[in-house]
N, C-alpha and C positions, 0 to 999 in steps of 0.2 A: 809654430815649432821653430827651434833654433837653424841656422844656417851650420852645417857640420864644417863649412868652411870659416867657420868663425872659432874653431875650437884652437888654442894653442900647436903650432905645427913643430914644437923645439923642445929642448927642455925636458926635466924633470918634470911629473907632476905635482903641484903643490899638496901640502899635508890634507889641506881643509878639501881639497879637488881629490884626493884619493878617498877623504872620509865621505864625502856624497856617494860617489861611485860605488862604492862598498855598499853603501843604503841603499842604494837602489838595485844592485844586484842580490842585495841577500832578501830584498821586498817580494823581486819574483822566488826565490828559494823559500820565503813565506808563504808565498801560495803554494807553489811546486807540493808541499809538506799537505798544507793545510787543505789543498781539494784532496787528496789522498784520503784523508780521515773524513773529510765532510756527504761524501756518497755516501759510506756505509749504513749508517744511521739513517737515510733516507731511502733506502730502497724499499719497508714495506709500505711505505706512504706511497711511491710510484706506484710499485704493484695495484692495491688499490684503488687509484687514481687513473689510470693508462691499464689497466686489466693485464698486464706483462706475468711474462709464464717467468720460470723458476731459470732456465736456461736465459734470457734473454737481462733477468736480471745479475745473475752471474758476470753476462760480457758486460755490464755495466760499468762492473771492476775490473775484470780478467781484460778488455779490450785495452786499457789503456797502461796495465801491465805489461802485456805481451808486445805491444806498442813501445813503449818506453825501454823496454829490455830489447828487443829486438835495431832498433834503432843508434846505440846510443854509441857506438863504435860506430858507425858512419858521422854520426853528428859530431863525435871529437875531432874528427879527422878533418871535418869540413870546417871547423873552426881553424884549426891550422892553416888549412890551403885558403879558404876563401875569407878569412878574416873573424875574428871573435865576436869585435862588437855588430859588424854586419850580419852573422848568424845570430845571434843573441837579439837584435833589433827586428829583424825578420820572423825568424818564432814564436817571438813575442807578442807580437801580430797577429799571428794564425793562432795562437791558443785564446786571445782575446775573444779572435771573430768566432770560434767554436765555441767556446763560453757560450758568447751571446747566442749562439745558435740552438744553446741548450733552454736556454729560458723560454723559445717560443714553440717548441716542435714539440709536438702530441704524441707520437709515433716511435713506438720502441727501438726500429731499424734506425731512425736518424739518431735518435738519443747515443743510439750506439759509436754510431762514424762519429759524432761529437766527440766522444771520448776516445776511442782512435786516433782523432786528427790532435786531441789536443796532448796526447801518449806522444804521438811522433816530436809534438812543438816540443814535449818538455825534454825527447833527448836529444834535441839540439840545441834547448837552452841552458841544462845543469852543465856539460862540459864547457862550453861556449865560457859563461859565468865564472865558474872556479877558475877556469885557467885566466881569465882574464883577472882575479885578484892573484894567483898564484905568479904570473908577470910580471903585476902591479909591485908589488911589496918584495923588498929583497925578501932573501930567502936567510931562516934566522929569527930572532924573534920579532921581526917588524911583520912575516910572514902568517908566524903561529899565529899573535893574534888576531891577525886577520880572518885565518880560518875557525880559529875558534870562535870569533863573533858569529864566521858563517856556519859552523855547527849549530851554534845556541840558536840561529833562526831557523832551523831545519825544527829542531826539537821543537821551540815553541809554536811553529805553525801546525805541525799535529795535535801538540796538544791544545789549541786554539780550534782546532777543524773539529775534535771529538766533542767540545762543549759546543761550539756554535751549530755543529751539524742540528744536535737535538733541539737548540732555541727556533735557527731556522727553519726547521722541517716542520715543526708544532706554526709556523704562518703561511710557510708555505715552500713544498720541496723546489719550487722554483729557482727560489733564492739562493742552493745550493750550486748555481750554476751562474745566477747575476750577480754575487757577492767576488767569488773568481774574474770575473769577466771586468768588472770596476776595478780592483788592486792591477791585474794585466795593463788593464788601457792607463793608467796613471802610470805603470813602469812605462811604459811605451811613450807617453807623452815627454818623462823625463827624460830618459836614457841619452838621449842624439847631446843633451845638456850636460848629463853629469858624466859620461866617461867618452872621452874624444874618438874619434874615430880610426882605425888601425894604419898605421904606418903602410906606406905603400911598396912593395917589393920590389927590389933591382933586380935584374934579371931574368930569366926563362921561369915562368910556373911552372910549380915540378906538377906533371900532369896526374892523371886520376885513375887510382886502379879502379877500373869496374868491373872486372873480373873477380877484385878481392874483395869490393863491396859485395858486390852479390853474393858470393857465398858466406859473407860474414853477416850480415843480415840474415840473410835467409834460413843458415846455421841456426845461430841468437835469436831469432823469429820461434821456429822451431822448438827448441829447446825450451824456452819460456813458456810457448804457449802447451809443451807435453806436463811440463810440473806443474801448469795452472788449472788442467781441466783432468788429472790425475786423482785427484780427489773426489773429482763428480762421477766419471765414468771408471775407474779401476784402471791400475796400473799395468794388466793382464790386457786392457782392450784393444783392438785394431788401432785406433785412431790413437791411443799413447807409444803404443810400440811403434806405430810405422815411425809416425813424430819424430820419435826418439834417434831411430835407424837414420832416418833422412838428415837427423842435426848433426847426429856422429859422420856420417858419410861429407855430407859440407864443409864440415868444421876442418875433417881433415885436408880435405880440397880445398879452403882458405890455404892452410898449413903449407900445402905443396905448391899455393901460387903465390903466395908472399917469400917465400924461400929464392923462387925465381925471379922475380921482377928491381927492374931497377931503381923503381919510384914505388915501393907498396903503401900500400895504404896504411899499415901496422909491421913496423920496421922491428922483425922480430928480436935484432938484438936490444931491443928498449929490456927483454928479460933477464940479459945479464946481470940486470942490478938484481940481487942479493934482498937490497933493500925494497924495492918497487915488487918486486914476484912475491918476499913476503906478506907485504902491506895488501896484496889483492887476495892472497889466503885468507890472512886474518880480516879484511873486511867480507870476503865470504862467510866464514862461518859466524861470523859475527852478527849478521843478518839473518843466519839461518837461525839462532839463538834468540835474538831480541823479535824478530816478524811471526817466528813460530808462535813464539809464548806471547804475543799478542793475541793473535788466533786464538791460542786454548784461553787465554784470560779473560777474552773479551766473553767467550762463549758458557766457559767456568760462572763465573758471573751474572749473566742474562740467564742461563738455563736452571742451573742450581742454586745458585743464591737468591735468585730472583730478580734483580736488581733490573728496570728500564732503562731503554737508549740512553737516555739521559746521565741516570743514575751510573748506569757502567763507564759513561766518557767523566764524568766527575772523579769517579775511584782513581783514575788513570792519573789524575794531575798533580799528585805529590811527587809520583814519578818525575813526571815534567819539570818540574820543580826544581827537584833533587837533581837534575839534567842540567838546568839553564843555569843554579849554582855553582857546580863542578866546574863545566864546560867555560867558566869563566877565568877560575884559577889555574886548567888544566895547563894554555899555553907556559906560563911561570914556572910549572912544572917538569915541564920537558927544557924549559930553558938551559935548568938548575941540571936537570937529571939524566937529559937526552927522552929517545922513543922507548925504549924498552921496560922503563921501569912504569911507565901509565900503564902503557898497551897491557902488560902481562897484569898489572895487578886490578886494573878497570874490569880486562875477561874474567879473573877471578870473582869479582866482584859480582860480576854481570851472572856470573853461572851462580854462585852464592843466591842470589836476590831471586833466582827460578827456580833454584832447588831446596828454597822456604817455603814455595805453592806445595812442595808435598806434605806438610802440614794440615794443609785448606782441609776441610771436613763441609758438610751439609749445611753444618750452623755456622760456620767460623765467623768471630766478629774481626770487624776492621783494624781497629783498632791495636789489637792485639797479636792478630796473624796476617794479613794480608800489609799494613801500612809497612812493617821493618822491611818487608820481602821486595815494597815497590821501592822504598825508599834507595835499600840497600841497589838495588837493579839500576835502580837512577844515574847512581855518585859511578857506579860503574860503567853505565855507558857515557857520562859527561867523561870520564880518564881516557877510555878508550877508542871515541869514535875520531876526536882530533888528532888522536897520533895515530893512527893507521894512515888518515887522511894526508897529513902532512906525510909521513914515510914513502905515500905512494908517486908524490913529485916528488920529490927531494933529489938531487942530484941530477935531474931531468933539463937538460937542454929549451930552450923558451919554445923551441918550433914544433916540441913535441910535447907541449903542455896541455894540448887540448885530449892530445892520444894517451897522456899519462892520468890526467883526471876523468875520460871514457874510460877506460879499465876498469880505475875504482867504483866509477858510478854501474858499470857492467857488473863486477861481482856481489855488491850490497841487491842490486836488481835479481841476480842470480840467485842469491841466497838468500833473498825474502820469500821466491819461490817455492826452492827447494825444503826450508825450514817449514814453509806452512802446507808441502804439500807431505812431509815427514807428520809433522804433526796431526794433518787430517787422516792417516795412513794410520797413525798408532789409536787413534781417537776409536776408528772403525775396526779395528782389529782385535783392541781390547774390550771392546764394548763386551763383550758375552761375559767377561769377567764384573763387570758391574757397574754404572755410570762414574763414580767417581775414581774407583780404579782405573779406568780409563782415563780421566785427566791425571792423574798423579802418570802414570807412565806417559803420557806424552809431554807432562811438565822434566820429565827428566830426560827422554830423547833430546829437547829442545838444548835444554841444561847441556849438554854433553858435549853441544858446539863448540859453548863456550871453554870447555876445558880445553877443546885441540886447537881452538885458536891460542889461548895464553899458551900453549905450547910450541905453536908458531910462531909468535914472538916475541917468546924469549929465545928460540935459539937464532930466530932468523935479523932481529932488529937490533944493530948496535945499539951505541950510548951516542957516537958519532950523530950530527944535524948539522953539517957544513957538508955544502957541496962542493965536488972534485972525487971525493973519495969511491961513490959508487956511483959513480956516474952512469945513467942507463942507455945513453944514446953515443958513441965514442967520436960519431963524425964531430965537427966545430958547427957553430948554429949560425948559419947565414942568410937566415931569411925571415928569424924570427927573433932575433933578441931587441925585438922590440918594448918599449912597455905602452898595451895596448889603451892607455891614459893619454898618450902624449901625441899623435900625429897622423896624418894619413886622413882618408876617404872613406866614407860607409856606400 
């Protein structure tokens, strides 16, 4: 492995040294994406396999959810204080070695902590990562498409994880765990090469709230895991209410101790921007929209249509498609036009292309009703997800880039929760009314998101994409306006 001391310690970084970096950061956002999708399709094979109960296949997912959600405000913030690429190299690490951990262990308990420990790697990797291209690349169109490349890999590694989970699982559910663990260990191996090590701080370290960690964890912990397990055991239960009671109770004890402290952890005027508070609504419900009607589609599909593992992650990829094409032109878009004219017409789009599933019928062919519904969903989440993304840094100081992109990654986590624990909510509700009745209303609960986001961003997203204007952090950035390509120590 390369000497980190051999990386350029001055300087810009070169164009061809920023475009490695990018590949190699949005490689782990490959996978990040793509083990997502690639469980789900394997878990009756485990069950079978490992004899695993109904709950324990559950935390298989819900662990690394509530994991990830729970975590992911600390892991931005520790990006800031201790460095991006040294979190992101560190993580990186630890989600490998859990991978691998997954391939040999027999035992439903450990299959579990795997995916726990490898929840925690990844919300210390996805802030770590963005904010490290969000650094990288002025801000402006050298920026957008930067993140719209890293959108288009977000998209394409689900939709990679749904086709491969099925190939995989049919040789062996193993592979769903050693195929992750190989892309990890090659980021790993590159990384210390392709993005230099972080500039070293002048100065006193601004020291560490753990006070406001703790309840911001613990909160976000909470929270996640009441809208994860809401759908299994009812929203009326002990275990969801208390949940619920103990996140609201934290969350606001965060509130009252970041208020007070000199050095918090989440510097509550980062809110003031206008434009960053919007961009965390609209990527909420934006997830509550697109995660939901995953949920009901995937399930729509396997149960009523009939359609196998397989079969169902195939339907999904015009989608995908339609995603990876947009999400290409989308930066050019906003160049031209600014945030406001994607974001709001993308959500229309988005809610458009879920509220064609109420159409779907018993027989519905593909073709004909299901393909315009995905396709149309696509072009709109390719408009929408990079401009909420970029809106949510924009204006954003370097030293709080790691805390500006944990937000966003916090409310898409938030809102794939709450979307899919809505959706399984109306599923069970309306059931008495009739199977398919029941999906059509929870294809339009989903839908609904999408309206109050484009609502949220048209009133809240300028046409404005230069920074100065809403700036969210007021102090001067003196400890971070580095770009974490060019200098320093891992």
């Amino acid at each position: 492995m390369s000497d980190p001391r051999s990386a350029p310690r001055s300087g810009r970084t070169p164009g061809a040294r920023k475009g490695l970096a990018l590949l190699v950061l949005c490689a782990q956002l490959f996978l990040d994406s793509m083990d997502v999708s690639l469980m789900g399709v394997a878990l009756p094979e485990l069950k079978d396999d490992l004899g695993l109960s109904g709950e324990e296949l559950q935390w298989l997912i819900s662990g690394y959810a509530v994991a990830y959600g729970g975590f992911l405000l600390l892991g931005g913030r520790a990006a800031d204080l201790f460095g991006r690429r040294r979190m992101f190299f560190w993580a990186t690490a630890v989600f490998a070695v859990a991978s691998l951990a997954g391939v040999f262990v027999s035992d439903g308990t450990l299959l579990i902590v795997s995916r726990v420990v490898k929840g925690i790697a990844a919300a210390f990797i996805a802030p770590a990562a963005l904010s490290i291209i969000t650094t990288t690349f002025k801000e402006g169109p050298e920026r957008n498409r930067a993140v719209g490349i890293f959108s288009l890999t977000g998209a394409s590694g689900y939709a990679a994880g749904l086709v491969l989970s099925g190939v995989l699982t049919e040789l062996s559910w193993r592979l769903t765990f050693l195929v992750p663990f190989v892309i990890a260990a090659l980021v790993f191996a590159t990384v210390r090469y392709a993005v230099a090590p972080d500039r070293p701080r002048t100065g006193d370290r601004p020291g560490f709230d753990a006070l406001g960690a703790l309840t911001a964890t613990g909160g976000a912990l909470l929270l996640v895991f009441a809208l994860t397990r809401a759908p299994e055991v009812g929203w009326g239960s002990p275990a969801t209410v208390l949940s619920l009671v103990a996140s609201v109770l934290l969350l606001i004890g965060f509130v009252l101790v970041e208020s007070r402290r000199r050095e918090p952890l989440v510097q509550l005027s980062i809110f003031r921007s206008r434009t960053l508070s919007t961009a965390n609504v609209v990527g909420l419900t934006w997830a509550c929209a697109t995660i939901g009607w995953q949920f009901v589609a995937l399930l729509y599909l396997q149960q009523v249509l009939g359609y196998n593992a397989l079969g169902a992650g195939l339907a999904i990829v015009p989608m995908a498609a339609a995603i990876l094409l947009t999400v290409n032109i989308t930066p050019r878009v906003i160049d031209r036009w600014g945030l406001r004219l994607p974001a709001v017409l993308g959500l229309l789009l988005q809610g458009l292309g879920i509220l064609l599933f109420l159409r779907a019928g018993e027989n519905s062919g593909y073709a004909a009703v299901l393909l315009p519904a995905l396709v149309i969903h696509g072009v709109g989440n390719g408009l929408s997800f990079p401009s909420f993304n970029i809106a949510g840094v924009g204006g954003v100081a370097d030293a709080q880039q790691g805390l500006a992109t944990s937000l966003i990654q916090s409310a898409l986590q938030l809102g794939g929760g709450l979307g899919v624990a809505v959706a399984a909510a109306v599923l069970a509700s309306a059931g008495t009314a009739g199977e398919l009745d029941s999906y059509h209303y929870a294809f339009l609960a989903v839908g609904l998101f999408s309206l109050v986001g484009a609502l949220a961003a048209a009133l809240g997203l300028g046409p404005a994409t230069s920074r100065g204007q809403d700036a969210a952090v007021g102090e001067p950035d003196t400890a971070g306006r580095d770009t974490p390509l060019e200098s320093g120590r891992a």
